[in-house]
Structure formats: structure tokens, C-alpha cells
KEVOSE-723635 format. One record per atom (N, C-alpha, C): x, y, z. Coordinates in steps of 0.05 Angstrom, whole numbers, plus 5000, padded with zeros to 4 digits. Example, Ala and Ser with C-alpha at 12.3 -4.5 7.8 and 13.67 -1.06 7.14 Angstrom:
REM residues 2
526448865156;524649105156;526449345156;525749555142;527349795143;525850015157;
END
This chain:
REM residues 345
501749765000;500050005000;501850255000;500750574986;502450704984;502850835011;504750965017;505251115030;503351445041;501951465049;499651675045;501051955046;503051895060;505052295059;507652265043;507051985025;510452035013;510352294997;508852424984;509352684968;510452884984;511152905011;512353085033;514853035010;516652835007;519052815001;519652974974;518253044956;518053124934;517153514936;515753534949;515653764951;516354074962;515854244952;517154514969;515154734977;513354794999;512554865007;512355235002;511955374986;511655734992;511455785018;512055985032;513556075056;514255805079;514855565063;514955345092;514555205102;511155235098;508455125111;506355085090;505454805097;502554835071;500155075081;501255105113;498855235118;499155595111;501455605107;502955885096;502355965064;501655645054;503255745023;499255675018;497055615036;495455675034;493555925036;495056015052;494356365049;494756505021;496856425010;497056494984;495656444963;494856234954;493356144945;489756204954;489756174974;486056464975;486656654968;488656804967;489156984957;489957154922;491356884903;490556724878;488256784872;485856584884;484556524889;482356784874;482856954895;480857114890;481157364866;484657354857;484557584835;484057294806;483657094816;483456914784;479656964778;478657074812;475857054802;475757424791;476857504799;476257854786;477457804755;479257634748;480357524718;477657474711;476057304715;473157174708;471957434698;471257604720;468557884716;470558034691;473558064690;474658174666;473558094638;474557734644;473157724618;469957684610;468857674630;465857684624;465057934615;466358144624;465958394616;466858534584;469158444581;470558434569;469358324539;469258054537;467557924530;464657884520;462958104538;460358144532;458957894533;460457754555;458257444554;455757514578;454157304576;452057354588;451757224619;454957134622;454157014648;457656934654;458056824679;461256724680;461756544674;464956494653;465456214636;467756184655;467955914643;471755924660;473156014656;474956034673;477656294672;478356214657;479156034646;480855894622;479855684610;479455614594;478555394561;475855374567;475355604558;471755754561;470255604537;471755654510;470455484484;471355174480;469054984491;469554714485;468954744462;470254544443;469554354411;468654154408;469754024434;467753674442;467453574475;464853484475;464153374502;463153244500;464152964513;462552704502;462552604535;460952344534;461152254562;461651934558;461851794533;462251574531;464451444515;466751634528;469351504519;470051314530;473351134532;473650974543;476950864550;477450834560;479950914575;480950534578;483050514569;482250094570;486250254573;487150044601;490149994607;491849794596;493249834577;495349564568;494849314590;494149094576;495648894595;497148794594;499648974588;502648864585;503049164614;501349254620;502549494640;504249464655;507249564655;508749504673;508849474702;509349254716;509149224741;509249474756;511349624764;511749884772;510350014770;508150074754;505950304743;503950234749;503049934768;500449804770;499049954798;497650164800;497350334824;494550354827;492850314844;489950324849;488450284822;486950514813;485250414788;486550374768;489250414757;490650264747;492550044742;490349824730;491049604729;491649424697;492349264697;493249094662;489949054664;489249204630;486949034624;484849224632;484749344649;481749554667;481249654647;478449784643;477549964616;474950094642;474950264637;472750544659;471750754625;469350834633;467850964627;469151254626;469851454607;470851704610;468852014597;468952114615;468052414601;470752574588;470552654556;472552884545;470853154548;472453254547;472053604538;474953654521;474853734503;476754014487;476054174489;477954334479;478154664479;479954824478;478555074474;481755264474;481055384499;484555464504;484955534531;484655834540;483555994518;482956274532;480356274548;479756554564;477356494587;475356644562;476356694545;473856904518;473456744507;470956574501;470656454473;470956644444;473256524431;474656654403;474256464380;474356634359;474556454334;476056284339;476855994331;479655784326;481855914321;481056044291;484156224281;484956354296;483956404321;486556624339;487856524351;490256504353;492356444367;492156224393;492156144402;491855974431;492455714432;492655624462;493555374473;490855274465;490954934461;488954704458;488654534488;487054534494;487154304520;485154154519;485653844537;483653694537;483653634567;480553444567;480853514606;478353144600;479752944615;478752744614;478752694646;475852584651;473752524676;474352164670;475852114689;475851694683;473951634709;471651554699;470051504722;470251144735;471451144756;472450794757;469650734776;468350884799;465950714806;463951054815;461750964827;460851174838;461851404853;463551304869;464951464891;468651564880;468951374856;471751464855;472251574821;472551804819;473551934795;476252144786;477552014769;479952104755;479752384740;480852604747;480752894721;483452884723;484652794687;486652904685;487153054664;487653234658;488753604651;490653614636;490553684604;492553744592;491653904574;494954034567;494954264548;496254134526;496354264501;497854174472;501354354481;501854324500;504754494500;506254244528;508654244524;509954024544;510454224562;511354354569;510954584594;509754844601;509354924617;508255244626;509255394617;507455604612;508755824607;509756024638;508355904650;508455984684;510755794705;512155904713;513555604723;511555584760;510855714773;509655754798;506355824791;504855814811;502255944811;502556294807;504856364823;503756724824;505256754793;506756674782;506356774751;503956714726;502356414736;501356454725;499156594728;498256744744;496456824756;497657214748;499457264750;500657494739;500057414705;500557274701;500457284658;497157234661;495657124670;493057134666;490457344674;492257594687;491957824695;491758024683;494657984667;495658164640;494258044623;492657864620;491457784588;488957814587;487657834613;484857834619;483458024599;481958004587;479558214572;480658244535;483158014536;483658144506;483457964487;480658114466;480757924448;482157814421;483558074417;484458054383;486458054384;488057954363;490957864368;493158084370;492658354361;493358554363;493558654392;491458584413;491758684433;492658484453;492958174447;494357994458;498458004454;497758124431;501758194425;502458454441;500558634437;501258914449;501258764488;499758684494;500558614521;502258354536;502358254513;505958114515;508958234512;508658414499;511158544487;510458764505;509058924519;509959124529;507659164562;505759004571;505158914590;506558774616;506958514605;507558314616;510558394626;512558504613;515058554621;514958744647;512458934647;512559064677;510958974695;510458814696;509158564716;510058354725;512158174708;513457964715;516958034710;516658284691;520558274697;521158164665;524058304652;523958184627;524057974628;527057834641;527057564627;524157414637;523157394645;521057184657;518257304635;518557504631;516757604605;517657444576;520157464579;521357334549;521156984551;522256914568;521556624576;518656534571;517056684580;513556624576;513156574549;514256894531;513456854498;513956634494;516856544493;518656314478;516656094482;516656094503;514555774513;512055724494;510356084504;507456014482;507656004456;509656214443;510256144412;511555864395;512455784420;513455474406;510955304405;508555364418;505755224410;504155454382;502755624408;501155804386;501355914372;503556014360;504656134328;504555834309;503255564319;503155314304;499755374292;499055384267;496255244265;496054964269;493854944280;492954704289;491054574268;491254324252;489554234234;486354094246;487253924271;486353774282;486353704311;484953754325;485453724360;485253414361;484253254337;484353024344;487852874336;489053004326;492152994315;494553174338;494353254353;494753414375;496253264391;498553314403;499653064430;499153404459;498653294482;497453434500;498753294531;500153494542;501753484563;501053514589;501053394610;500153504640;501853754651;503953694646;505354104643;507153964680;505453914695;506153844725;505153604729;506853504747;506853204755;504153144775;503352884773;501352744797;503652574810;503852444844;504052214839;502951934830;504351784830;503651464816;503151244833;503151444860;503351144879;505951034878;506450874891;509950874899;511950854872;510850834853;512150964832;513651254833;512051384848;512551604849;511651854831;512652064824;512452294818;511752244782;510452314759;510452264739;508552524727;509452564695;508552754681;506152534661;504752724659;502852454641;502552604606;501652474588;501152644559;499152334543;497852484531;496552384507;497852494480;497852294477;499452264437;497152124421;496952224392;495152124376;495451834373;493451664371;493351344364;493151444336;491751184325;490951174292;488851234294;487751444285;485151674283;484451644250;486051504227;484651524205;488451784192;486451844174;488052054146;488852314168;491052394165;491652744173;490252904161;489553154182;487353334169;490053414157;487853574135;489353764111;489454024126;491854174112;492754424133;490754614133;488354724146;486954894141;486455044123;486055194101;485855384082;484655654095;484455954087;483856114083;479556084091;479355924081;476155814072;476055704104;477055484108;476255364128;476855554152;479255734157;480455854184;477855984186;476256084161;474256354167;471956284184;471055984188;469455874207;471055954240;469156054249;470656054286;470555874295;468455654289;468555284298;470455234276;472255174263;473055014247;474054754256;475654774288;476554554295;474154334307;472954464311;468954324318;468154234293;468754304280;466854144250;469854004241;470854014241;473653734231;473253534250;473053584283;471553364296;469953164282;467453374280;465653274274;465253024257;467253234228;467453024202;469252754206;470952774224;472752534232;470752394251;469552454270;468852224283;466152204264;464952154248;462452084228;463251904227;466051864214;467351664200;468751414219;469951534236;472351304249;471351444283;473651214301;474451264333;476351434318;476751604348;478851794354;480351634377;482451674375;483851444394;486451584403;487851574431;489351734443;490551544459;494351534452;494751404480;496151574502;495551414519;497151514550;498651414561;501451624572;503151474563;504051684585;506651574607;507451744623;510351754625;510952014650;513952014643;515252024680;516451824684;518051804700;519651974718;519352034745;521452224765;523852094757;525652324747;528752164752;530652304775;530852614782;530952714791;530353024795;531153154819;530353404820;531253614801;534053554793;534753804775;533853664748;534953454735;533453374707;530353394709;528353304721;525353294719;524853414749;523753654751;523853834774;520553784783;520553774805;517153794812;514954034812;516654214831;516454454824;516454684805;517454644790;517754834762;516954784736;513754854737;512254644718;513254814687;514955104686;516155154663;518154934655;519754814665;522354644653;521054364644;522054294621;521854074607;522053894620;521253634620;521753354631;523453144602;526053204593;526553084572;526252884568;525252714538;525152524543;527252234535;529852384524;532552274533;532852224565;532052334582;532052244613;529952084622;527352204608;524952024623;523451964603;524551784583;522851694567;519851524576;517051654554;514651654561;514351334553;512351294570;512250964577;508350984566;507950734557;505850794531;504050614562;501750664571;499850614594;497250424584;496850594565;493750524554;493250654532;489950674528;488850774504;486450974517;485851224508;482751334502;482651384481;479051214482;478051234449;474951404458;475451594431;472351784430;471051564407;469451364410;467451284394;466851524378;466851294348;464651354326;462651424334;461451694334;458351874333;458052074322;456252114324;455152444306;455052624329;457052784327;456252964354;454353214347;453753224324;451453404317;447753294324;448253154326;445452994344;443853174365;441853144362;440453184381;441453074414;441152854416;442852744444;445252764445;447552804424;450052904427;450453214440;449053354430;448953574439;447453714470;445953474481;444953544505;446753484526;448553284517;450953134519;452953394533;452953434499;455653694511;454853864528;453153964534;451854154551;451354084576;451153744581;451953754606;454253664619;456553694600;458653654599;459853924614;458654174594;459854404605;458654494629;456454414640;456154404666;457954334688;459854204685;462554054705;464454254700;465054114725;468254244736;470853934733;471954064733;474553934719;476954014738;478753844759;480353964769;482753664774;484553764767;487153454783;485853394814;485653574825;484353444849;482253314864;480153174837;478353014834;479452794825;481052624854;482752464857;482852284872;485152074880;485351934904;487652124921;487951954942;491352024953;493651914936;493051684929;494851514909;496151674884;493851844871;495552024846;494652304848;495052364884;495052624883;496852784864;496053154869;497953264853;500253344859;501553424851;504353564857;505453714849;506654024867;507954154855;506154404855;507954624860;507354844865;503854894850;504254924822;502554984802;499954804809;501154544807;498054374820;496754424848;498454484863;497254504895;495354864893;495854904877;493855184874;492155154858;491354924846;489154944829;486754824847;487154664874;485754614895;482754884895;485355084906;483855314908;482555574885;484755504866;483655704849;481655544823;481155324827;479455234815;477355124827;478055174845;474755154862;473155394863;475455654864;473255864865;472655954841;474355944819;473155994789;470355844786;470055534789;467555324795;465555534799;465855574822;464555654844;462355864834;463356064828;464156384812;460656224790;462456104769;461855994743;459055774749;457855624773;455855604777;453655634795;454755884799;453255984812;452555884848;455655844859;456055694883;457355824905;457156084893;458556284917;457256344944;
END
């Protein structure tokens, strides 16, 4: 059985104390929900979205999540076992708190619900980028500050290039760009073609400390690179969905990456890479989005109560709690964005 406080060993505490570096975090907390009223305002929406990946593309509730049964002994940890297959909720999306056309610039994320029985459910959280652009909570919470209310790409560059540097400091302003431009200066053909990163580690149960990612399975033909025609749709990546799953599964494997140590694979510093010359990704399982029409009538009541949920790493066990600065604040700051967003204040 695991150890219930082995993550003490792995971690670094803000001022010391969890109960220290929790003051901080209500404090997060509450400028990520004034981020919210920015962009609702901002925005001209009619009510509060999430602070971040406001526009889903897909929400399904009958995916399916099936574990190698070749799973390596070492990786065999509570609901992960050789052979298990659990019932999963997807969501995609893009990661701004504005719902935007596709063609604008932004991170892709996906956020999978593995439901193993009544009482016990898996959210695990990824972006299309292998690290943060934030390495701590108070930066990202500073860059999500500076970005709040902007929709057009013109005013997203103007407040990177000349915002963000008096808020966070150059280099840590220049570090941010580098990170997001090595994703979002990419067009994206296909979110179903997409590999998508946990950014920060869970543990694994006495495995220990691990980064997790989905990489494309065999989904069928590569989308064709967007055109001019297609970018002009603001769903475009919602209707390429669409047209791919008519036809075939969408299929994703999961696949994780190993603690090796503190300075090569850091816990804390969800900006630095986890290479995978050091911690090569170890292939887990499969999620498959079944063949459907998500234009359906019951597909679509589907998604909708899809976007009703909340989505957090810490709809968990103890076994694959989270870890690391960035995750131990999403406790709080995604409870109160939730919160904020259904009306649970």
C-alpha cells in the first residue's frame, strides 16, 4: 500500500508551511475570480465562463479509457491495472477564458473525467504544450491578469511585448513568449492529431512522481492544413471533429513520464521540460472517443451537460494526488473559478 504522505518528500512548500503557502493561494484565488468578471465583461458574455478553456469543441461522456495488459509492474497503482477499461468524460478546447474564433492564436487542451465507480473519479488535465508558460502559481496568475479582457490578436501581442515585462520582469516575460510561441504561432489542423501534456506532475503511487501526455493513436487520414476558407469558420476545429468522428474512433494513447530527479525532471517548476532522453514516456493505455455524430440531438444535450462540470487534478485519490507548486493551487483556484461559474458562491 502507498505511503499516504510520501509526496512530503517531493515537495517545496511557499513560505514553509502548507498552511502558509495556503494563504496564498485564497489569495490567487480571489484575483483569478476578478480575471473571470474581466473577461465576462470584456467579453460581453451573458454570464461567468471559465477562467480558462471557456470554448469547448467536444464533450462526450462515453469514451473509454482500456490499460495495456502488458502494464508495467511498477505503474500497477489503484485504478490502474493490466486490462481495466472505465467509462470516461472528454471535453476540448481552447484555453482562453473569451470564447474566440479557432484562428486566433491559443493553447488546445483536453480535460478527461475516468470514472472507475460511483464514489471514485479521475480528472486528468492537459494542454497541447509540454510545459508552462508559468513555472509557479503567482506567475501564472500574473500572465492571466495581464491577458484578461483581450480579444484580438493585436491586443494579445501589444500586452505581451509591452505589459507583461512590467509585471513579471523581462526575462521571465521573454521566457513566457518563447514557451507560448513554440505552440501557438503553430496552426492546428486537428485537436484530434494534437499530442497534450500534464505540464506538472501527479504522483503514481509508489512509483512516484510522473508527468502524464496523450499522443495521437490511429485516428484515420491527417487533416489537411486548414485553408483561408476553412480558418474563416470560428468552429473550424468543431466541424473537423465532427467530420472525423462520422467516420472512424478517435483514439489517444497515455503514456507517462518517470521522476528521475530533481534538477533533470523538477517537481516544482512546471516551466522546465521533463526530457525525454531522461524520462522516456512509457505507453499506459488507450482513450478512444467512439464513432458518433456529435451534431445529434442527444449529442448535443450531451455536451451541455458536459459543460456543466468542473474539471480539476484534484478530483482524485491520495494515490495520484497532485504535485507541485502549480497543481497544489489549482485546489483553490479552481474551486473558486467553479464556484464563481455556477453559481455556488
Amino acid at each position: 500500500m502507498s505511503d499516504p504522505r510520501q509526496h512530503e518528500k517531493y515537495e517545496q512548500y511557499e513560505g514553509g508551511s502548507p498552511q502558509a503557502e495556503r494563504l496564498v493561494f485564497a489569495e490567487l484565488a480571489e484575483r483569478i475570480v476578478r480575471v473571470q468578471r474581466v473577461n465576462q465583461d470584456k467579453g460581453r458574455l451573458s454570464g461567468p465562463e471559465r477562467a480558462f478553456h471557456a470554448k469547448a469543441s467536444l464533450g462526450v461522456d462515453n469514451a473509454r479509457l482500456r490499460f495495456h495488459p502488458d502494464l508495467p509492474l511498477g505503474l500497477r497503482e489503484g485504478y490502474a491495472q493490466p486490462g481495466a477499461e472505465y467509462r470516461a468524460l472528454v471535453r476540448l478546447s481552447n484555453a482562453s477564458g473569451i470564447p474566440r474564433p479557432d484562428a486566433v492564436p491559443d493553447l488546445r487542451g483536453i480535460a478527461v473525467s475516468v470514472l472507475v465507480s460511483d464514489d471514485e473519479r479521475h480528472d486528468l488535465l492537459m494542454t497541447n504544450a509540454p510545459v508552462s508558460h508559468a513555472a509557479n502559481a503567482r506567475e501564472f496568475v500574473d500572465f492571466a491578469e495581464v491577458m484578461a479582457g483581450a480579444g484580438s490578436t493585436a491586443a494579445i501581442a501589444w500586452r505581451l511585448l509591452v505589459r507583461l515585462p512590467r509585471v513579471v520582469g523581462r526575462p521571465t516575460a521573454a521566457r513566457m513568449r518563447r514557451t507560448l510561441n513554440q505552440t501557438v504561432a503553430r496552426k492546428v489542423a486537428s485537436l484530434a492529431e494534437e499530442r497534450y501534456w500534464s505540464r506538472a506532475p501527479i504522483l503514481w503511487g509508489d512509483a512516484g512522481p510522473v508527468r502524464y501526455q496523450l499522443r495521437p493513436g490511429p485516428s484515420g487520414p491527417p487533416a489537411a492544413r486548414p485553408d483561408r476558407v476553412a480558418r474563416a469558420d470560428p468552429g473550424y476545429l468543431r466541424a473537423e471533429l465532427a467530420r472525423r468522428l462520422r467516420a472512424r474512433d478517435v483514439v489517444f494513447e497515455l503514456c507517462l513520464q518517470r521522476f528521475a530527479d530533481e534538477t533533470r525532471t523538477p517537481v516544482e517548476d512546471a516551466s522546465a521540460e521533463w526530457p525525454e532522453t531522461v524520462s522516456p514516456p512509457v505507453a499506459v493505455g488507450l482513450l478512444t472517443i467512439p464513432r458518433q455524430d456529435i451534431d445529434s440531438t442527444e449529442a448535443l444535450a450531451t455536451a451541455r451537460r458536459v459543460e456543466q462540470l468542473s474539471f480539476t487534478p484534484w478530483r482524485t485519490t491520495e494515490t495520484f494526488r497532485p504535485l507541485g507548486n502549480l497543481n497544489r493551487s489549482r485546489e483553490a483556484v479552481y474551486g473558486a473559478s467553479s464556484a464563481r461559474r455556477l453559481g455556488q458562491e
